[in-house]
Structure formats: C-alpha cells, structure tokens
N, C-alpha and C positions, 0 to 999 in steps of 0.2 A: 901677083901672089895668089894662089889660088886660095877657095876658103873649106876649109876643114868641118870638124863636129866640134874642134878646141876652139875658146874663145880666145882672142887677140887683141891688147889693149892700143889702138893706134891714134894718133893726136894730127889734127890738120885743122888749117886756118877758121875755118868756119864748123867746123863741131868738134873741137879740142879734148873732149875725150866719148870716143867712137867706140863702143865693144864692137866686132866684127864676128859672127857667127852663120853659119847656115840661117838658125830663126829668123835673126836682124837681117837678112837680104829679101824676104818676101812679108808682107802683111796682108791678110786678112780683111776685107771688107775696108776698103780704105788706106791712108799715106797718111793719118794724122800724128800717127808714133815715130813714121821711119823722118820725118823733116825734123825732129829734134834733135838737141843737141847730143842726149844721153838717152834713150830709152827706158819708161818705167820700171819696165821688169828689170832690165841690168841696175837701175839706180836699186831697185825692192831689193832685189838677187844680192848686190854687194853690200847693202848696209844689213840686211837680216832682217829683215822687215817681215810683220807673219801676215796671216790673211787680209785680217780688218787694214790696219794700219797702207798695207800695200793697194785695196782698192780706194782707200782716200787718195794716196798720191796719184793714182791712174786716172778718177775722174776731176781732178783738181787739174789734172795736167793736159787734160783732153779737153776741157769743160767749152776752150773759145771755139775750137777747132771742128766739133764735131756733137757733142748734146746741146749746149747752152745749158740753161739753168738747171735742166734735171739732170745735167752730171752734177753740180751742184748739190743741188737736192741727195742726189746717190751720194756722194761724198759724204754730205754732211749725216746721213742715217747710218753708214758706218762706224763715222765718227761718235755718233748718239750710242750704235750699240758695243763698239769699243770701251767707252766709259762707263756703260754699265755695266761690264764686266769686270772690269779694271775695281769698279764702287765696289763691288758684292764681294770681291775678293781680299781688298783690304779692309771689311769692315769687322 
C-alpha cells in the first residue's frame, strides 16, 4: 500500500497503533520517535494537546533514548511555565 499525504490508522503486533503518514516514514536527526509505539506528535495531534503541554510529552518520551536528564529538565520548565499560566489565569 503505497503512503499518501492522508494519515492511516493501521494496528500490527508490535506497535498496535501505528499512524502511517509521509512525516512518520522519515525523521530528522535520529530513530528515537520512529521505534515507538505511537509517535508524540500523532499522540499531541490526536488528543489536542497545545504547545506547552505537547513539548512535556515529547521530552518525557524522548528523555531515555536521546537527552537524558536535560530532556528532563526541558520537560519539566514547560511544565513550570505551563502552570504559571494556567495560576495567572485563574486567579
């Protein structure tokens, strides 16, 4: 099946749910997104995720694979200025 610009939701034994797109066939500086099960941006993409919130999940997910602690670190200073937005806004 050839792959398109449409994305295509396909299920097999060892990454049970696969988006298949153009993007997900090539990566950038590295394999440490394409060996997962689900890809960040497809998990960010399908749940609605906005900026802040989607680079916690990207360096939380990346963290063993390819920074160590300072994805980490990155992670968590999103996460630091996600909440302070999140405070200022309901207060």
């Amino acid at each position: 099946m050839p792959l398109t610009s449409s994305t295509e939701i396909q299920q097999s034994e060892d990454k049970p749910y696969t988006t298949l797109s153009l993007a997900n066939t090539q990566q950038v500086a590295g394999d440490h997104y394409k060996r997962l099960a689900i890809q960040p941006w497809d998990f960010i993409a399908a749940n609605n995720l906005g900026y802040f919130e989607g680079n916690v999940i990207k360096y939380v997910v990346r963290w063993k694979e390819k920074g160590g602690i300072t994805d980490l670190n990155k992670a968590l200073h999103y996460l630091q200025k996600l909440i302070e937005i999140n405070s200022q806004s309901q207060s």
